[in-house]
N, C-alpha and C positions, 0 to 999 in steps of 0.2 A: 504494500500500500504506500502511494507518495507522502511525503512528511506534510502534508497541508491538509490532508482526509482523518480524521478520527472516524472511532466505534466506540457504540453502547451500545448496553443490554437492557433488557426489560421488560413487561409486559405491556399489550399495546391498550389505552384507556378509552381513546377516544380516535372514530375514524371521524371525517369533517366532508360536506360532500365538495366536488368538485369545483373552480371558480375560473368561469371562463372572460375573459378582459377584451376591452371596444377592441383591440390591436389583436386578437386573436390567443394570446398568451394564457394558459391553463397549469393551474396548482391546485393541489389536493393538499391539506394537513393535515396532521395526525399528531396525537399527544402519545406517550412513554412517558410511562412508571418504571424509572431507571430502579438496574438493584447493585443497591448500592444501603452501604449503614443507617443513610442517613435518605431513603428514598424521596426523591422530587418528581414532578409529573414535566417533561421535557415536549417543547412544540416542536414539531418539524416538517417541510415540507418536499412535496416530490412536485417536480415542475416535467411541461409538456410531457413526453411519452412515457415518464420513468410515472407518472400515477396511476397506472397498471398494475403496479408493483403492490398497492396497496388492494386489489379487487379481491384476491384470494385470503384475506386477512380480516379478522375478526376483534371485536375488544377482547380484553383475556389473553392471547395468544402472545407465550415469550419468542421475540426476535431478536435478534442484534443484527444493529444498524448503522452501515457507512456513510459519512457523512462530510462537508466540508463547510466549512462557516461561509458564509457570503453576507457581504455589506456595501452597502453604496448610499450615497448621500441626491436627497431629492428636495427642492426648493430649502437648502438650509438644515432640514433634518436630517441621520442619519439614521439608517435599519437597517438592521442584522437578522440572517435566517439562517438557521440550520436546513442546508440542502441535503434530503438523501437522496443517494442515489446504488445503492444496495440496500435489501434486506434483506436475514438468514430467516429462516423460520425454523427457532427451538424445537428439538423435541424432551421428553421428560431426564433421557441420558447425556444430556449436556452438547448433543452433535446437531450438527446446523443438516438444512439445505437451502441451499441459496435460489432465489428469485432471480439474480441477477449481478452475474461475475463481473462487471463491463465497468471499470475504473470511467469517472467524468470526463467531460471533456472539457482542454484547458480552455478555450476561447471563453472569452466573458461574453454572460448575457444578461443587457441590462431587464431588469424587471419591473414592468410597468404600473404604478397607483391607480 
């Protein structure tokens, strides 16, 4: 995995339905209940064709999830998203299978309000 991609784990809380923008641009979000000591409910989203990734996928269901931060600034403000773009789908003996092997792609794409 490139040094700019993390992963978490967790269970999935909350799917979001899909959000389609005047410019054609499409994201899905999804909340993670990281497991972790100290568990926090983590937002993330999957943009254009990678929210497919999400169809097979339930609340309840442990994933681990690859991911890269993505930020840009729009009139002055600035926002940050957790992009993923892999998810593994748990099963109870700790081993994945993955949705989707396919590392991001480097070109930036701005994301539209």
């Amino acid at each position: 995995m490139a040094s700019n991609t993390y992963e978490m784990s967790g269970a999935i809380k909350t799917l979001c339905e899909p959000m389609t923008f005047a410019s054609g641009f499409t994201k899905r979000e999804f909340v993670l209940t990281m497991e972790d000591d100290y568990p926090q409910d983590v937002k993330f989203a999957c943009v254009k064709d990678r929210i497919a990734l999400l169809d097979r996928l339930n609340p309840g269901d442990r994933v681990k999830v690859g991911f890269r931060i993505r930020s840009r600034e729009y009139k002055e403000r600035f926002y940050t998203d957790l992009e993923a773009f892999r998810i593994d789908s748990m099963d109870g003996d700790g081993s994945s299978v993955s949705y989707d092997n396919v590392e991001p792609p480097l070109e930036d794409d701005p994301t539209p309000f």
